[in-house]
Backbone atoms as SQL, in Angstrom:
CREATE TABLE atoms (id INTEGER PRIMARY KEY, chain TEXT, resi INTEGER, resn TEXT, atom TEXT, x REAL, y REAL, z REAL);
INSERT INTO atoms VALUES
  (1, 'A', 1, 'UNK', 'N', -34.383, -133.602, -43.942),
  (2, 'A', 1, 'UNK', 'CA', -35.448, -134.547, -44.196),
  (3, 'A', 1, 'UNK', 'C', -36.269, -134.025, -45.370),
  (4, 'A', 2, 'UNK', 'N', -36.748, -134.772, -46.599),
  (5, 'A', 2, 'UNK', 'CA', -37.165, -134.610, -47.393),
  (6, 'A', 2, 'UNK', 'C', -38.666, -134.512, -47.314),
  (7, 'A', 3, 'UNK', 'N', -39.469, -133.977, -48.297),
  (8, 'A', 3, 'UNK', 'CA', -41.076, -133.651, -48.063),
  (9, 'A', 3, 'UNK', 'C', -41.641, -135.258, -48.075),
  (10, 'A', 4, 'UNK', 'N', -40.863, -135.955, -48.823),
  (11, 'A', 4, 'UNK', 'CA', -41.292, -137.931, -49.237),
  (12, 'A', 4, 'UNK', 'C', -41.474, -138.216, -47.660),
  (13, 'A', 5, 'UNK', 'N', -40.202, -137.784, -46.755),
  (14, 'A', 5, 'UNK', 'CA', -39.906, -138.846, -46.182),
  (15, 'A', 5, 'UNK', 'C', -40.931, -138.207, -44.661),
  (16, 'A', 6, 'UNK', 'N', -41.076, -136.754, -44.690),
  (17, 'A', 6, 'UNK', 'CA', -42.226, -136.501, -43.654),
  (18, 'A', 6, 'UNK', 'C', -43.465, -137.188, -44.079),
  (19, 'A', 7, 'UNK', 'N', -43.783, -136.802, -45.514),
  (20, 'A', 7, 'UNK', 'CA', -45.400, -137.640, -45.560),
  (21, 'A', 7, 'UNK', 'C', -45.329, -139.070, -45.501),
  (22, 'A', 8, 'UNK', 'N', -44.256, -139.797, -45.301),
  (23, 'A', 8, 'UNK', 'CA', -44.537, -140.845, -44.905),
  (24, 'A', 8, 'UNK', 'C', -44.493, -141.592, -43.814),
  (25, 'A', 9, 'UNK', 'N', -43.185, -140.725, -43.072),
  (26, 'A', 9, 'UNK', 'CA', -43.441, -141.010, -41.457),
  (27, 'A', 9, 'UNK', 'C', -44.718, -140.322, -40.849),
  (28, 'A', 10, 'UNK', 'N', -45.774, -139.234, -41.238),
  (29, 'A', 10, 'UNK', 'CA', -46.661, -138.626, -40.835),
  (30, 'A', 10, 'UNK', 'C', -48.109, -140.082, -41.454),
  (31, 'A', 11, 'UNK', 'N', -47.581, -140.669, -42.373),
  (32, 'A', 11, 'UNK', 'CA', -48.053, -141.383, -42.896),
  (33, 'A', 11, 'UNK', 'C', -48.347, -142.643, -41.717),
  (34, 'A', 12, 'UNK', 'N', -47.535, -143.214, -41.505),
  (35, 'A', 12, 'UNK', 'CA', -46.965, -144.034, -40.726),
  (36, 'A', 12, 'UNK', 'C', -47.174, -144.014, -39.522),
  (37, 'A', 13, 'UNK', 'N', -47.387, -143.275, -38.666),
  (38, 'A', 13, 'UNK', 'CA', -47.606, -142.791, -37.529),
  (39, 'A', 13, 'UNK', 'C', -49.753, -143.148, -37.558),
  (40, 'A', 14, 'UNK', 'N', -50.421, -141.882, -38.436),
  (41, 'A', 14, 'UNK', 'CA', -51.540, -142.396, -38.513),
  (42, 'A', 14, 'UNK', 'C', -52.013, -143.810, -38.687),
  (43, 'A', 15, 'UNK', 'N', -51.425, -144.666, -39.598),
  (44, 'A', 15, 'UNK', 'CA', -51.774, -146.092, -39.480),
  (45, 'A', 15, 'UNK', 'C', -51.257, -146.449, -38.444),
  (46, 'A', 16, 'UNK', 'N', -50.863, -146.451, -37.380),
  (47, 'A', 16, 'UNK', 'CA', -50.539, -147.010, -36.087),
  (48, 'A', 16, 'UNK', 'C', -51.399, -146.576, -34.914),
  (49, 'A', 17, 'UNK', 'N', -52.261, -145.132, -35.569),
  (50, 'A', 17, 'UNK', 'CA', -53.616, -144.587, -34.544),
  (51, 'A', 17, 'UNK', 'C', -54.565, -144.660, -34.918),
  (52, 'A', 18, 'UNK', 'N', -54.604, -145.407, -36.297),
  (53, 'A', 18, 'UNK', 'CA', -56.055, -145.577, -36.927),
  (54, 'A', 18, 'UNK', 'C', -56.036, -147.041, -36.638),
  (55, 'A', 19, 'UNK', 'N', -55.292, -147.667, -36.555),
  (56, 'A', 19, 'UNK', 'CA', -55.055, -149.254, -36.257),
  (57, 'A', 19, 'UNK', 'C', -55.479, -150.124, -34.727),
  (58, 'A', 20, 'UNK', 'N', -54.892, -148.589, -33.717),
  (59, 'A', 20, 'UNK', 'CA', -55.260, -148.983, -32.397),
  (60, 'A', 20, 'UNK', 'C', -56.907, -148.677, -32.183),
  (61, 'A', 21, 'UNK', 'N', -57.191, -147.230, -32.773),
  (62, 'A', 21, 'UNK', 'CA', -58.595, -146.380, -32.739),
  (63, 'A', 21, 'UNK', 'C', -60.004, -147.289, -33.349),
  (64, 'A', 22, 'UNK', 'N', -59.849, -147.631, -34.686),
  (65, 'A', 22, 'UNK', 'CA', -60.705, -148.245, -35.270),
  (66, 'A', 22, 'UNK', 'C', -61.230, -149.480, -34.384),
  (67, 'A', 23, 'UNK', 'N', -62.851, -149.467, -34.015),
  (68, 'A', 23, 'UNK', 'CA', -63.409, -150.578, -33.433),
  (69, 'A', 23, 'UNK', 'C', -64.025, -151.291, -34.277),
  (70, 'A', 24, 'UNK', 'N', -63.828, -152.430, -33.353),
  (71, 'A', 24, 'UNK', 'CA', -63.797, -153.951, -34.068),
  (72, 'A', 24, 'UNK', 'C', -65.841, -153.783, -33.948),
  (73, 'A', 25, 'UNK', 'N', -66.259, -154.869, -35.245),
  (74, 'A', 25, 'UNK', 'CA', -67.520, -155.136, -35.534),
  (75, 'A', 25, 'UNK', 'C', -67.834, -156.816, -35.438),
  (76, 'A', 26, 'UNK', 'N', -68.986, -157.136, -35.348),
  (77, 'A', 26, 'UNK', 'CA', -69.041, -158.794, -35.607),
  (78, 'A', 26, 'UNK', 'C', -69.967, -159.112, -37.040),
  (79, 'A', 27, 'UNK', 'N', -69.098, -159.862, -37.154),
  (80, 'A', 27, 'UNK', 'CA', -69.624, -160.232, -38.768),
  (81, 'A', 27, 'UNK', 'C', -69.630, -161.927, -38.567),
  (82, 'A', 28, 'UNK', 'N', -70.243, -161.953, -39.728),
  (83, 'A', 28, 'UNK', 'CA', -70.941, -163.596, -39.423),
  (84, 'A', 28, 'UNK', 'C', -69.651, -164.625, -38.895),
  (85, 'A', 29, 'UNK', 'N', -69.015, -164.638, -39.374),
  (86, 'A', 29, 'UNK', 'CA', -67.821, -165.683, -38.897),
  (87, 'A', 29, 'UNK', 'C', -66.625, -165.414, -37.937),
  (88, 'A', 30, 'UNK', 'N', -66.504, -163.761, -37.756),
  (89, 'A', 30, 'UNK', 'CA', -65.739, -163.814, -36.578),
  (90, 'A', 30, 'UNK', 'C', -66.292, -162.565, -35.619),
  (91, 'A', 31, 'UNK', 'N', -65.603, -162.831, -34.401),
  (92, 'A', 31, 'UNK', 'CA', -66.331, -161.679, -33.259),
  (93, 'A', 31, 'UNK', 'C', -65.491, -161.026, -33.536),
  (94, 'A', 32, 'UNK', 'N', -65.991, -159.814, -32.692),
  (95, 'A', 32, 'UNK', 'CA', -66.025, -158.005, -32.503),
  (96, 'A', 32, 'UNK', 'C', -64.469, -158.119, -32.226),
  (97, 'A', 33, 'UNK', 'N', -63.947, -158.933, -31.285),
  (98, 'A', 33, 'UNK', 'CA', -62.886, -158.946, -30.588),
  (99, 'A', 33, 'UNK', 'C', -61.316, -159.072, -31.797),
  (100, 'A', 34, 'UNK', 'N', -61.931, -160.818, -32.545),
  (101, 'A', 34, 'UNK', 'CA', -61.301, -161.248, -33.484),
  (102, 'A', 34, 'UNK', 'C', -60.782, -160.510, -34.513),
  (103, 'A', 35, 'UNK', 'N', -62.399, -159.736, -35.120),
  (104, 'A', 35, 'UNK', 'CA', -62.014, -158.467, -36.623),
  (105, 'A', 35, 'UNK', 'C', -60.947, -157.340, -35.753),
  (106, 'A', 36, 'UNK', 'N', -61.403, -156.994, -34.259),
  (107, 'A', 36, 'UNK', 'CA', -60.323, -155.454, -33.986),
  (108, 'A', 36, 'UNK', 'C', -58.957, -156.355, -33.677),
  (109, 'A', 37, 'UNK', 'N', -58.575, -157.196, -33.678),
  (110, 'A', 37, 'UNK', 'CA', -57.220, -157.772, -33.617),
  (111, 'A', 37, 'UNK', 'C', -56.855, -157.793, -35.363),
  (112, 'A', 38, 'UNK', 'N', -57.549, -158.093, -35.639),
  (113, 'A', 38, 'UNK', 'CA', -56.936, -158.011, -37.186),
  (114, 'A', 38, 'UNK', 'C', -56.421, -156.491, -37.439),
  (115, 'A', 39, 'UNK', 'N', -57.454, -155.805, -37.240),
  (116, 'A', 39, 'UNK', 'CA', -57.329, -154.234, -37.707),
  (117, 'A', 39, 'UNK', 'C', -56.116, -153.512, -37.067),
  (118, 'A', 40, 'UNK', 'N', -55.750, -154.115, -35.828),
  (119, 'A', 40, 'UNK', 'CA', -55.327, -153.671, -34.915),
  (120, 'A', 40, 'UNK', 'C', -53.361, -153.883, -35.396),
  (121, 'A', 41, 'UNK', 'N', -53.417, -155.523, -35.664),
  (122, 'A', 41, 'UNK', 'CA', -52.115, -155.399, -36.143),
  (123, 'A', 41, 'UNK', 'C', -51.961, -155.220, -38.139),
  (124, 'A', 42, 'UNK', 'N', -52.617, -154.962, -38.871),
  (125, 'A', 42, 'UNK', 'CA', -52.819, -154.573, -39.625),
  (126, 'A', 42, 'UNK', 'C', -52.048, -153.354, -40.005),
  (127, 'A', 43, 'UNK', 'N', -52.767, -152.545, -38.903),
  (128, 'A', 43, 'UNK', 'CA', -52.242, -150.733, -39.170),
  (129, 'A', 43, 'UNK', 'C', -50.987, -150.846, -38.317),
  (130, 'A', 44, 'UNK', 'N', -50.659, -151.778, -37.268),
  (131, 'A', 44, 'UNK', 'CA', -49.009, -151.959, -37.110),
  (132, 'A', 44, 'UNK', 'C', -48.391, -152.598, -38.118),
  (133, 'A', 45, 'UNK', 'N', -48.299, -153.234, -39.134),
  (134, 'A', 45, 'UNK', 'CA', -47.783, -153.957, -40.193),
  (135, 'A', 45, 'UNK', 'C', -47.614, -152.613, -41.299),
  (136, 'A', 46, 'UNK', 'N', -49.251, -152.356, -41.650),
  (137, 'A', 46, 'UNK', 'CA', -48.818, -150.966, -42.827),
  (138, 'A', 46, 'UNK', 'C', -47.771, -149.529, -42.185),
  (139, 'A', 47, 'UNK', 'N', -48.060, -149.308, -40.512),
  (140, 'A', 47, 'UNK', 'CA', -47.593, -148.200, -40.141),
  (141, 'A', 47, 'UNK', 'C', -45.979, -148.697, -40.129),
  (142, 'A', 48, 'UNK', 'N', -45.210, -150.081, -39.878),
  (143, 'A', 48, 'UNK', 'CA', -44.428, -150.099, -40.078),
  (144, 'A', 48, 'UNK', 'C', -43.639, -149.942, -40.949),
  (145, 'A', 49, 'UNK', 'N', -44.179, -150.672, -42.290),
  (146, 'A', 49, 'UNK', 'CA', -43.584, -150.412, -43.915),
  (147, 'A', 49, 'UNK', 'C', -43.511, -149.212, -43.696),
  (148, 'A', 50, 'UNK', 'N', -44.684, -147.932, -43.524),
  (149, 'A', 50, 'UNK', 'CA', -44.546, -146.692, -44.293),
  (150, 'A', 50, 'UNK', 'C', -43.213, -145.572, -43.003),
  (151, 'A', 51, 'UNK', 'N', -42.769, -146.280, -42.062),
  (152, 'A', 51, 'UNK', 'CA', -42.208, -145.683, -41.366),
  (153, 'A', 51, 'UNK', 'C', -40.944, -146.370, -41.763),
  (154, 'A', 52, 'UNK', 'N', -40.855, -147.568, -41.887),
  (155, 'A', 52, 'UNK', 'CA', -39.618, -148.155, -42.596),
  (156, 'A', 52, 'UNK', 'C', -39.141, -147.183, -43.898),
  (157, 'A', 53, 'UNK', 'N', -39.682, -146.883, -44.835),
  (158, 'A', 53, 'UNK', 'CA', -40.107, -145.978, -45.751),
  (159, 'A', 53, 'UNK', 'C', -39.269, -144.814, -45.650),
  (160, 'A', 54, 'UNK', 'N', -39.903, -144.334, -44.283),
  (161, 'A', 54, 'UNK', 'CA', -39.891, -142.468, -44.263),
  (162, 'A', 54, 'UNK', 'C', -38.507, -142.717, -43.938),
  (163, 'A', 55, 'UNK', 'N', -37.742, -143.633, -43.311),
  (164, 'A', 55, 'UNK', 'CA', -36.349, -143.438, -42.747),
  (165, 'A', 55, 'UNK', 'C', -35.401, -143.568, -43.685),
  (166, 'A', 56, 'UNK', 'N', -36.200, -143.975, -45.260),
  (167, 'A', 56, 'UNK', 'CA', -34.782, -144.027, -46.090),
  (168, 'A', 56, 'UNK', 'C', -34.160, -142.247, -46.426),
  (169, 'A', 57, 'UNK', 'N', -33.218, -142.854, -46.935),
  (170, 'A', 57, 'UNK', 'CA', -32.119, -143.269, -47.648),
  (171, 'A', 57, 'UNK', 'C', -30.992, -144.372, -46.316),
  (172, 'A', 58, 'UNK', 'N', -31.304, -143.642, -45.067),
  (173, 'A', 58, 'UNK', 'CA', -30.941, -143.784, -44.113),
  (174, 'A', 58, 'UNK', 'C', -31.653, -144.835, -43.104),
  (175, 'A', 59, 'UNK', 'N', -30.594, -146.002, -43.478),
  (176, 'A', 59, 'UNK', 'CA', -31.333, -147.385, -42.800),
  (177, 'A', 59, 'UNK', 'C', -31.172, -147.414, -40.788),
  (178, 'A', 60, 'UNK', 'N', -30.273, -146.688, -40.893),
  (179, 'A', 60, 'UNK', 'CA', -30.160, -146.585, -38.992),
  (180, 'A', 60, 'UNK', 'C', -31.298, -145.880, -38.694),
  (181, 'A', 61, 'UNK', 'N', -31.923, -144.965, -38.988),
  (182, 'A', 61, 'UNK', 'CA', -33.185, -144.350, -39.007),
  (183, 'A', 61, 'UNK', 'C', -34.099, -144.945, -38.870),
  (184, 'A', 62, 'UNK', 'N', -34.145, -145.614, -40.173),
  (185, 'A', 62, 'UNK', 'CA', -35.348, -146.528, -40.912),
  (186, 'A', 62, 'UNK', 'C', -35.978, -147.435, -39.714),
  (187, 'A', 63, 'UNK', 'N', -34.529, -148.582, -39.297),
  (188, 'A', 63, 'UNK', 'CA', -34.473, -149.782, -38.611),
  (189, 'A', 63, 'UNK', 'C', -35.267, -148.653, -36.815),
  (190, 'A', 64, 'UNK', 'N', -34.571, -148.040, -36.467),
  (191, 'A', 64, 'UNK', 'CA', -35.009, -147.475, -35.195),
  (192, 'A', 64, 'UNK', 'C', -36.556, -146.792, -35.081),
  (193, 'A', 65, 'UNK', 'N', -36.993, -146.411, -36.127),
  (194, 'A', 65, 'UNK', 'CA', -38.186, -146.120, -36.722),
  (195, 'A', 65, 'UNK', 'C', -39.700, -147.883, -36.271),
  (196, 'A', 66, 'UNK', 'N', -39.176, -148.429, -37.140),
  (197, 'A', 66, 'UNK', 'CA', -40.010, -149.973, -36.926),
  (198, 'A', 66, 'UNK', 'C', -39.396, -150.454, -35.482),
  (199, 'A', 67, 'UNK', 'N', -38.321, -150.823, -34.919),
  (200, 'A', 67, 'UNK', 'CA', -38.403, -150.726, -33.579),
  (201, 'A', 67, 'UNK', 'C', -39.121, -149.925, -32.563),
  (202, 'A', 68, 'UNK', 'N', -39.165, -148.460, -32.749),
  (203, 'A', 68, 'UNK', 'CA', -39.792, -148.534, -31.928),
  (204, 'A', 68, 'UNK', 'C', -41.422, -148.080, -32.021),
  (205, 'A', 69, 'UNK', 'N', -41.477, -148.688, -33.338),
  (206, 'A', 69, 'UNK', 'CA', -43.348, -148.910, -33.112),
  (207, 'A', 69, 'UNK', 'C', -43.689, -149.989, -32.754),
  (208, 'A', 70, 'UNK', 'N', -42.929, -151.222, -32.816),
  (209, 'A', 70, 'UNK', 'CA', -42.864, -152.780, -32.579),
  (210, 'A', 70, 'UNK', 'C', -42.971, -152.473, -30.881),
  (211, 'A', 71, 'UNK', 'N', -41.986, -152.245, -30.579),
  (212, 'A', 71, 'UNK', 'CA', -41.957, -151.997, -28.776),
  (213, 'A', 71, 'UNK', 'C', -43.382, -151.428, -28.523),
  (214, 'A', 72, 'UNK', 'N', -43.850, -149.938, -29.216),
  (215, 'A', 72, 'UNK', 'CA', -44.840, -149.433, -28.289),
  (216, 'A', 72, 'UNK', 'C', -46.145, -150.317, -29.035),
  (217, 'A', 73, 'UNK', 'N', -46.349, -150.643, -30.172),
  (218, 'A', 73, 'UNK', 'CA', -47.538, -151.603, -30.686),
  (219, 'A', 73, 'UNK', 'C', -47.383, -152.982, -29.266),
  (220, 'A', 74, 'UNK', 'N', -46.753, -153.712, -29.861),
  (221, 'A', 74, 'UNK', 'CA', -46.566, -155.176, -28.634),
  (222, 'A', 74, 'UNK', 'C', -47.192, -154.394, -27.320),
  (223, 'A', 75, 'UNK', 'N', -46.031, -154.115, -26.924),
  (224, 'A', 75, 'UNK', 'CA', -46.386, -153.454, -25.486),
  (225, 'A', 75, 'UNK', 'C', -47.849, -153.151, -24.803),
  (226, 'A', 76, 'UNK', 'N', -48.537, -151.713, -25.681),
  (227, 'A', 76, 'UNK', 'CA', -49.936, -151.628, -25.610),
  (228, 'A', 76, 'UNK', 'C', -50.602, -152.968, -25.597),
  (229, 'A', 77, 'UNK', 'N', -50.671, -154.094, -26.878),
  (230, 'A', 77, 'UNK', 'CA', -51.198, -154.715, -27.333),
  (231, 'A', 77, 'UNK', 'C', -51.011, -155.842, -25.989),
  (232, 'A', 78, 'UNK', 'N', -50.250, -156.199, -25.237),
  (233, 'A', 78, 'UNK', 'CA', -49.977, -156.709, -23.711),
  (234, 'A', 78, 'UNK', 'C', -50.641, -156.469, -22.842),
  (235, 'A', 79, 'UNK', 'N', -50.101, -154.930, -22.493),
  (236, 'A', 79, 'UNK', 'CA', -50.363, -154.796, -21.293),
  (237, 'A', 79, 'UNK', 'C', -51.862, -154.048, -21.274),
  (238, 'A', 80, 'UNK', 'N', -52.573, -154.022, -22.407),
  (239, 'A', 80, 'UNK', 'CA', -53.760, -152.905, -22.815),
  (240, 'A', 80, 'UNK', 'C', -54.911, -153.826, -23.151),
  (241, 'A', 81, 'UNK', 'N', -54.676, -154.697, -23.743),
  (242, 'A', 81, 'UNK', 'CA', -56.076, -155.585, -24.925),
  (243, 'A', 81, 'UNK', 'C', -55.043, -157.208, -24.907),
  (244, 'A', 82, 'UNK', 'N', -56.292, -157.696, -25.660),
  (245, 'A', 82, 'UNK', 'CA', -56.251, -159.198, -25.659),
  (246, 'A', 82, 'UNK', 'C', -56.118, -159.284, -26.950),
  (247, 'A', 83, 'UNK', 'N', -55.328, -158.699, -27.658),
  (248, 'A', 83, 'UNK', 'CA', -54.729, -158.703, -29.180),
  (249, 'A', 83, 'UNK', 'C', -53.502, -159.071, -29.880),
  (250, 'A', 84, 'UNK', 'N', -52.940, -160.002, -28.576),
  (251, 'A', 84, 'UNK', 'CA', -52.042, -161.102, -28.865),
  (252, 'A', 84, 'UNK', 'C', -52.270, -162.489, -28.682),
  (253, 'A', 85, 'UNK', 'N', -52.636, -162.809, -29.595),
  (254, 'A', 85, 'UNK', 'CA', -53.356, -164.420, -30.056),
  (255, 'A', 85, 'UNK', 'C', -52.032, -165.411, -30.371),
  (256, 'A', 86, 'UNK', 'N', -51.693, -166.279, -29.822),
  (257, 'A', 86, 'UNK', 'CA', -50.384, -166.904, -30.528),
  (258, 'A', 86, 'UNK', 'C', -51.020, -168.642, -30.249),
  (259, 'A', 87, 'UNK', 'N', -51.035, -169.526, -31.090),
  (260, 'A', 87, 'UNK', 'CA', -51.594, -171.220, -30.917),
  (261, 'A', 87, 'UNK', 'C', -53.095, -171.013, -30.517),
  (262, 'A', 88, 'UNK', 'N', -53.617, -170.474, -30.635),
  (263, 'A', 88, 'UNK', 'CA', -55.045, -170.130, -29.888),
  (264, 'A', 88, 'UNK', 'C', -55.340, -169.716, -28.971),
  (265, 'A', 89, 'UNK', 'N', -54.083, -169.168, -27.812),
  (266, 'A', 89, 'UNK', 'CA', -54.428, -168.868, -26.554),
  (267, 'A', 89, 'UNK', 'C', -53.815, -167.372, -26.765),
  (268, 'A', 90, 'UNK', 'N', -54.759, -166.034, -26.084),
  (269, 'A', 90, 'UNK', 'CA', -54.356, -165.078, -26.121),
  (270, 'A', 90, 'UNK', 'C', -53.313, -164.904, -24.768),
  (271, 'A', 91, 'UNK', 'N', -52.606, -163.783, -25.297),
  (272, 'A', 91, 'UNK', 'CA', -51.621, -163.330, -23.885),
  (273, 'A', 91, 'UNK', 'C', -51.859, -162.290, -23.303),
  (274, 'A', 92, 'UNK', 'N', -52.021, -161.749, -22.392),
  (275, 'A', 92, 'UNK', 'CA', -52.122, -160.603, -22.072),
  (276, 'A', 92, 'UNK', 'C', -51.785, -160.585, -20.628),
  (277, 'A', 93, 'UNK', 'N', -51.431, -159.508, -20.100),
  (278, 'A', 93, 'UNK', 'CA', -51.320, -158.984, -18.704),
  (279, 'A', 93, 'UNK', 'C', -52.383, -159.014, -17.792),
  (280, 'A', 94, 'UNK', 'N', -53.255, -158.377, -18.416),
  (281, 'A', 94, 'UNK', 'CA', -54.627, -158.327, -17.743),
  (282, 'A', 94, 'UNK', 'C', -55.471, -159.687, -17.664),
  (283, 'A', 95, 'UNK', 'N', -55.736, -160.683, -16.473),
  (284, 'A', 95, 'UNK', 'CA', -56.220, -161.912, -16.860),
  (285, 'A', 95, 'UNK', 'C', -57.451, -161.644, -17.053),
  (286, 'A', 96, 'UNK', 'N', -58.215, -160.555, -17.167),
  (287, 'A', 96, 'UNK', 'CA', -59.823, -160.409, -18.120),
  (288, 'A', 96, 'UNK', 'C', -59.919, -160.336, -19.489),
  (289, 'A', 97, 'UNK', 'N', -58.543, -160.244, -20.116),
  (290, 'A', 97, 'UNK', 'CA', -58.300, -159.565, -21.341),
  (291, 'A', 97, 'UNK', 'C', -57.813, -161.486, -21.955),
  (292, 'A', 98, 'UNK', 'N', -57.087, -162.704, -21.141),
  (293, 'A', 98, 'UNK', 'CA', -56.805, -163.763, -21.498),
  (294, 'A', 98, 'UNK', 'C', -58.591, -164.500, -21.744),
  (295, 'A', 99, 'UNK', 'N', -59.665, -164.265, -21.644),
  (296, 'A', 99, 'UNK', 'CA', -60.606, -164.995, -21.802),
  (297, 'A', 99, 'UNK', 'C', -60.551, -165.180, -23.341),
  (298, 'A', 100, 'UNK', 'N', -61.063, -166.884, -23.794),
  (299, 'A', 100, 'UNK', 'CA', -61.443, -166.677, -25.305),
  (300, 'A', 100, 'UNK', 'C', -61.964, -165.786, -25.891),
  (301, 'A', 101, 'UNK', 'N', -62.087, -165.732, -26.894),
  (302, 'A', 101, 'UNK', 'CA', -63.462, -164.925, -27.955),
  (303, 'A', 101, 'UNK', 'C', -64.205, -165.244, -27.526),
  (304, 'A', 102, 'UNK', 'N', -65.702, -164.886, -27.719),
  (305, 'A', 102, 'UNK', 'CA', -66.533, -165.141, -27.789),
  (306, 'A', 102, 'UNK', 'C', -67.297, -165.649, -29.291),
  (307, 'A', 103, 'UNK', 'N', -68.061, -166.740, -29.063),
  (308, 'A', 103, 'UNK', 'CA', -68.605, -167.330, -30.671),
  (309, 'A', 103, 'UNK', 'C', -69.206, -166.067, -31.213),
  (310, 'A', 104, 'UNK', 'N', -68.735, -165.759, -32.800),
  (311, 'A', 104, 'UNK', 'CA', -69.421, -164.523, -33.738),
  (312, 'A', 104, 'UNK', 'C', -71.171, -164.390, -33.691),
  (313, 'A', 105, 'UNK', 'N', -71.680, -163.780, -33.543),
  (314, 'A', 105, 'UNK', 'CA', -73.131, -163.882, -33.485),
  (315, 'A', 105, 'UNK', 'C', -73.826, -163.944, -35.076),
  (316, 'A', 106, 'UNK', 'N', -74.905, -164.551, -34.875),
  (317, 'A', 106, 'UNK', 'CA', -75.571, -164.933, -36.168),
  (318, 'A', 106, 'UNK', 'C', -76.683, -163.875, -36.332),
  (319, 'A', 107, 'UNK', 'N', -76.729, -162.995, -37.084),
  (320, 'A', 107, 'UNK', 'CA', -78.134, -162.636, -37.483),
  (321, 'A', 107, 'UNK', 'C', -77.932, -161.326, -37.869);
């Protein structure tokens, strides 16, 4: 394994714990809940590229690499938080975690 391809799976890995870690804020137009779902699959989207990344030259790597951050991102994101939004209705395991947003606060 090359020095590229550790700093980028080491790479890769942190955006997938800075992604889950980072808490959500409310800003005028969306809630606390809304912005940490963004952030949340965000750093699963960048942690995937850069782990997609670290597995080259070698695509069996690569591909098993984004699988299984997809499995453990989803998964958490299920059975953990209400950070699967799909048509407007969230999914989750937990039915405290299926309540709407709440409206963004003003002020």
């Amino acid at each position: 394994m090359t020095t590229t391809s550790t700093v980028l799976l080491a790479a890769g890995a942190l955006a997938l714990l800075l992604g889950a870690a980072i808490p959500g804020w409310d800003t005028g137009t969306a809630p606390k809940r809304a912005v940490k779902r963004r952030i949340y699959w965000g750093g699963a989207i960048i942690g995937a590229v850069l782990l997609f990344a670290g597995g080259l030259p070698d695509l069996q790597s690569s591909v098993a690499f984004v699988a299984a951050a997809a499995i453990l991102m989803i998964g958490f994101a299920y059975f953990r938080t209400p950070h699967i939004k799909i048509a407007g209705q969230i999914r989750s395991a937990d039915p405290r975690n299926r309540e709407p947003d709440p409206p963004p606060r003003r002020g």
